[in-house]
N, C-alpha and C positions, 0 to 999 in steps of 0.2 A: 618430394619432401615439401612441407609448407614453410614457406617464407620465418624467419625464425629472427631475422635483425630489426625487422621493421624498417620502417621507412629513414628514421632519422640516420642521416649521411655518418657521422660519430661511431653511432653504436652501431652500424653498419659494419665498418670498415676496423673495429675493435674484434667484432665477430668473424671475420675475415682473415686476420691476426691470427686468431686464437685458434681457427679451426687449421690452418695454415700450420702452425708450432706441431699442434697435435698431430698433423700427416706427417710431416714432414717428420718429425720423431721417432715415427712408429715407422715408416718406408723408405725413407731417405730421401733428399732434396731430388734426385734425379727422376724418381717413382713418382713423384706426385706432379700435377696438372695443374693450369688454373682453372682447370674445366669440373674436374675432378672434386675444387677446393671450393668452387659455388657451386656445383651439387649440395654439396655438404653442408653447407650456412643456406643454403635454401635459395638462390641467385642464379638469375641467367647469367651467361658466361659474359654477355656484351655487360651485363651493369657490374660485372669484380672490375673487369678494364679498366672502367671509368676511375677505380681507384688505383688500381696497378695495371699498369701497361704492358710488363713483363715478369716472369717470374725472377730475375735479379733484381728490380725494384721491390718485389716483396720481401726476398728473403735479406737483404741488404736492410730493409726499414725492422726487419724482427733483430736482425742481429746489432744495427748501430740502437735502435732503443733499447735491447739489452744490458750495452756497455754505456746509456747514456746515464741509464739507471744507477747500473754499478757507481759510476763515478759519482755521479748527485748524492745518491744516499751514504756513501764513502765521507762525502766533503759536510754530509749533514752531522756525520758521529763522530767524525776523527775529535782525536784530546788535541786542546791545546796546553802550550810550554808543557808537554811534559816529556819525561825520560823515552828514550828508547824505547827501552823495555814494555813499559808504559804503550806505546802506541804499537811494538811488537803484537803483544798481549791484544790492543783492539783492534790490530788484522785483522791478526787469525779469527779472533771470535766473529766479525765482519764478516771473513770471508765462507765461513763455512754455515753462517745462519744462513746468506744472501745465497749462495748455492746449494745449498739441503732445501730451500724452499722452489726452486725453480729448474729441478734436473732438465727439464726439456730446452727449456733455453741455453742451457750451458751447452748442454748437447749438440744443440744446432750451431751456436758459436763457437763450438772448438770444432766438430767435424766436417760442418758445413762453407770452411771459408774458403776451402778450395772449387766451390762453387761458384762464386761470385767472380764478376765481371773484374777486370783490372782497376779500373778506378776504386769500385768498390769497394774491392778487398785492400787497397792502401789506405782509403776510409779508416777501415776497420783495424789493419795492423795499427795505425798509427794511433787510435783509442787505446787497442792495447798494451801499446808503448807509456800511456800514459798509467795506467794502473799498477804496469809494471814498477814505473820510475815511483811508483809511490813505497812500493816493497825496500826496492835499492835504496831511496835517499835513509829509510828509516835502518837498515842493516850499515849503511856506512856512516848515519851517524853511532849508531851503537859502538863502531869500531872506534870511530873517534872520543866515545866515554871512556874505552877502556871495559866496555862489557862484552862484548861480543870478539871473538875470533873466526872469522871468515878469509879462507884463503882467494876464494873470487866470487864478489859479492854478485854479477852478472848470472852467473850459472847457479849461486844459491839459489837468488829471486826464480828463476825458473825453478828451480828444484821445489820448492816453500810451493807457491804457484799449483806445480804439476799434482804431487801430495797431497791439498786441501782441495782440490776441483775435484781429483779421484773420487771422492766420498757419494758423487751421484750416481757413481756408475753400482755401488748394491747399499748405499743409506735407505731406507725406509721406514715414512713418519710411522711412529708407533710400534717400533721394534724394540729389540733389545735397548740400542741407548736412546738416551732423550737427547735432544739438539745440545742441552750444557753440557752432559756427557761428553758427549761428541766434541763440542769446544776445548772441554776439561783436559781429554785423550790427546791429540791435536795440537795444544798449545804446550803439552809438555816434550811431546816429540819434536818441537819445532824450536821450542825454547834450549832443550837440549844440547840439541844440534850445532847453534850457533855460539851461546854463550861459550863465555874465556875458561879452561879451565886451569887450576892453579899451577905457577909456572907457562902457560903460553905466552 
């Protein structure tokens, strides 16, 4: 195959990335090579090294820029002062644009963490811990408005979490719903769910 990154180190190792997601996606972290993965981007196997040493430094660098993302673009949209509800409402919407657009990386990051190295993967859990507590702090404020009724707001945030990530496993752009749609559907099962209802 001919050389297809070119020289510059960046777009290199971006290609590298990308062709990386996509194997590993399609075969699973185990099935795929680094040998395999500079075939593919067009690279002797000595010049991926140079960027990845092993394949837990690569899969570890797709999945923490993953969740580095998540978090940045999270801290770029969130509301400020506003209600619960309010920031309920711009999860969900959050969480299902950011994942409808990037199945494969969700992919690799939920199913691939049992791959990684030990250090790595506590990397990783404890990012997740961080996204998570963003779910939590917002469903136990809501308890504390008096909007919401959550028996245990731990295993909700999982539950909310597990539900909107689902969507990559058969969403496809250009189907029946459109991404609002999709948010529309979503925020009402989620909103549902949580909010008080009269007498609770």
């Amino acid at each position: 195959m001919a050389r297809t990154a070119g020289s510059d180190g960046a777009r290199t190792e971006a290609a590298i990335r990308r062709a990386a997601i996509d194997l590993i996606a399609a075969k699973g972290f185990e099935a795929v090579t680094l040998r395999g993965i500079a075939e593919h981007v067009g690279l002797q196997a000595s010049s991926l090294y140079r960027y990845y040493p092993s394949k837990n430094d690569l899969l570890t660098t797709i999945i923490v820029s993953h969740l580095t993302e998540l978090l940045s673009q999270w801290d770029g949209i969130r509301p400020v002062a506003a209600s619960a509800k309010e920031r309920l409402e711009a999860f969900i919407a959050f969480h299902v644009r950011y994942h409808a657009a990037k199945p494969k990386e969700v992919f690799i990051a939920n199913m691939e963490m049992r791959s990684l190295a030990p250090d790595s993967r506590s990397k990783v859990v404890a990012m997740r811990r961080r996204y998570e507590d963003i779910l939590s702090e917002i469903l136990k404020d809501g308890i504390d408005e008096g909007l919401f009724s959550v028996s245990d707001v731990r295993v909700a945030t999982f539950a909310i979490i597990a539900m909107l990530t689902g969507l990559t496993a058969w969403y496809q752009e250009g189907g029946r719903l459109t991404k609002e749609e999709l948010v529309d559907c979503y925020s009402r099962l989620v909103t549902k769910g949580v909010f008080r209802a009269d007498g609770d």
